[in-house]
N, C-alpha and C positions, 0 to 999 in steps of 0.2 A: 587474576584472570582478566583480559581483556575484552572486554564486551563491543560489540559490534555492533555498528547503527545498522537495521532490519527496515527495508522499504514499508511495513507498514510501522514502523515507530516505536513497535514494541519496546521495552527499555526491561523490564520484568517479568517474573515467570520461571516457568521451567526453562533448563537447557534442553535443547535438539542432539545430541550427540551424537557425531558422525565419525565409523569407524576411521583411523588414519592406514589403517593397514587395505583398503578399498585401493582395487587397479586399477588404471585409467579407465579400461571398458567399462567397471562396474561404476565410476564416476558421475562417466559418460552416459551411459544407461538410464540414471536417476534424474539426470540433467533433464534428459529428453523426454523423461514422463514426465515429470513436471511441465515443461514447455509445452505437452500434450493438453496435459491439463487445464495449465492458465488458457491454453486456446481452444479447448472445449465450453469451462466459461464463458470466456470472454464473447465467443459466439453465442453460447445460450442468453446472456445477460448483457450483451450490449450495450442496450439504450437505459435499462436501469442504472448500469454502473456509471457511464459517464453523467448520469444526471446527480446522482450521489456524489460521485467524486466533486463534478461543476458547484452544488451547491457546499461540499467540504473546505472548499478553496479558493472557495470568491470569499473575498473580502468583505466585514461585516456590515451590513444593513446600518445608517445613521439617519435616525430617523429625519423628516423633514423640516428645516425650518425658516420660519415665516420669514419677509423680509424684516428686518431689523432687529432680529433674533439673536443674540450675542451667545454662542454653546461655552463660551469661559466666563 
């Protein structure tokens, strides 16, 4: 089975199983409450989330050093 990179990274877990027998409408339809969705969040949680995601993805804190401080 081929596993699929998942924008949140997941790598493990359960499977999601989604019908193949689904019409395009009924596809379509799922698509679009989702998109509903993530845009309901995203309006309700805004400034949380980007502060979360900001401090997930900055690069890490090294702490200060003195001058003549050799870090090797």
């Amino acid at each position: 089975m081929t596993r699929h990179h998942l924008p949140s990274g997941t790598t493990s877990g359960l499977d999601f199983l989604i019908p193949d027998n689904w019409s395009a409408d009924q596809a379509l339809a799922v698509v679009e409450l989702i998109d509903d969705l993530r845009e309901r969040i995203c309006m309700h949680y805004q400034f949380a989330l980007h502060e979360l995601l900001h401090e997930q993805r900055a690069p890490p804190v090294i702490p200060h050093l003195s001058d003549g401080d050799d870090p090797f």
